[in-house]
C-alpha positions as CSV (number, residue, x, y, z in Angstrom):
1,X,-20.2,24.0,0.8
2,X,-20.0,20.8,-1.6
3,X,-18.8,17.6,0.1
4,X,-15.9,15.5,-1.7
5,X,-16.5,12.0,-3.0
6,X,-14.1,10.8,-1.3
7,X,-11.3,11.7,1.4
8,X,-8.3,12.7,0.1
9,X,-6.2,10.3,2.5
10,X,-7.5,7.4,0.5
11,X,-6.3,8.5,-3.1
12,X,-3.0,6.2,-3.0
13,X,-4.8,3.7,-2.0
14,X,-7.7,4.0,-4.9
15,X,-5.2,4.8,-7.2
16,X,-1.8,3.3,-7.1
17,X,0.9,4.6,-8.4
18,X,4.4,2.5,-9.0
19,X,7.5,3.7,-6.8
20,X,10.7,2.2,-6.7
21,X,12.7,0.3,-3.8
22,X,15.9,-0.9,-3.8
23,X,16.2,-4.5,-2.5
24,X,18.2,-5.0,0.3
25,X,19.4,-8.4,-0.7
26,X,20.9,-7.7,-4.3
27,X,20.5,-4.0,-4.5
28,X,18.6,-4.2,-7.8
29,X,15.8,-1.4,-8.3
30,X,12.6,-3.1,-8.5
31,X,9.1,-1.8,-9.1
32,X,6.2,-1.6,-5.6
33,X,3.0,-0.4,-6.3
34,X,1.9,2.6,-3.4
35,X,-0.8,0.1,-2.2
36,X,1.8,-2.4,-1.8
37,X,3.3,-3.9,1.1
38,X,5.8,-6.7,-0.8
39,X,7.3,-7.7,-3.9
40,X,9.4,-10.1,-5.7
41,X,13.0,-8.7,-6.7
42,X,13.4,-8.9,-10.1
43,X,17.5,-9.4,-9.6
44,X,16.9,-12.0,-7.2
45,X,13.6,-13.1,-6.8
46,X,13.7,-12.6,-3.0
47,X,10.9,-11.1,-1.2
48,X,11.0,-7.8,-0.5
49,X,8.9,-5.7,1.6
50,X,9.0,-1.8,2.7
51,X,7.2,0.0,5.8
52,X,3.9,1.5,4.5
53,X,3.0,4.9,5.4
54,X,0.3,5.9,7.8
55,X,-3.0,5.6,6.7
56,X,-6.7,7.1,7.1
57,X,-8.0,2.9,6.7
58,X,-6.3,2.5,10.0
59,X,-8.8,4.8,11.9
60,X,-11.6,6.0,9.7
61,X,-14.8,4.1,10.5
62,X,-15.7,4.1,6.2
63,X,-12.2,2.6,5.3
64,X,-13.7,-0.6,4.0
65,X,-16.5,0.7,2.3
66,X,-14.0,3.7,0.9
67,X,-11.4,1.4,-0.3
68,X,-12.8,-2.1,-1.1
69,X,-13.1,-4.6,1.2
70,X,-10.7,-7.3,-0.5
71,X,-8.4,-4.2,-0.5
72,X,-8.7,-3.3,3.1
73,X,-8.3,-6.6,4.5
74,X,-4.9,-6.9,2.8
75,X,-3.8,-3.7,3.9
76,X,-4.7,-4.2,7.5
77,X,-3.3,-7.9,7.6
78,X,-0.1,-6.3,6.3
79,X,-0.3,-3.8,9.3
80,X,-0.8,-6.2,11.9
81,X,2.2,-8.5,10.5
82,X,4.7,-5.8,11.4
């Protein structure tokens, strides 16, 4: 049996992929990135934010390592804010 690179949990996070959210201020569409937390409206310019999914970086002892640490440390910070 081979073993994978990497874990499949971690793939949005390695590679993000744009989504859409409507803000809740102005209702404009605006572009968030999957490894994204906020963004700037681009109607309004208000902040905008959205609940991120579960995640393997939030138990997995090689999250750091796996995702970057600059990446990780975001992520988490974002997490704890909530």
């Amino acid at each position: 049996m081979a073993l994978k690179d990497t874990c499949p949990g971690s793939s949005e996070i390695k590679s993000p992929y744009p989504e859409e959210i409507k803000c809740f201020f102005c209702g404009v569409i605006t572009e968030i990135w999957t490894d994204e937390v906020e963004t700037t409206c681009k109607g309004c310019g208000k902040t905008i934010s959205r609940e991120m999914k579960p995640s393997c970086i939030e138990w997995c002892p090689a999250a750091k390592e796996c995702v970057g640490a600059e990446k990780y440390e975001r992520l988490m910070k974002a997490r704890k804010d909530k």
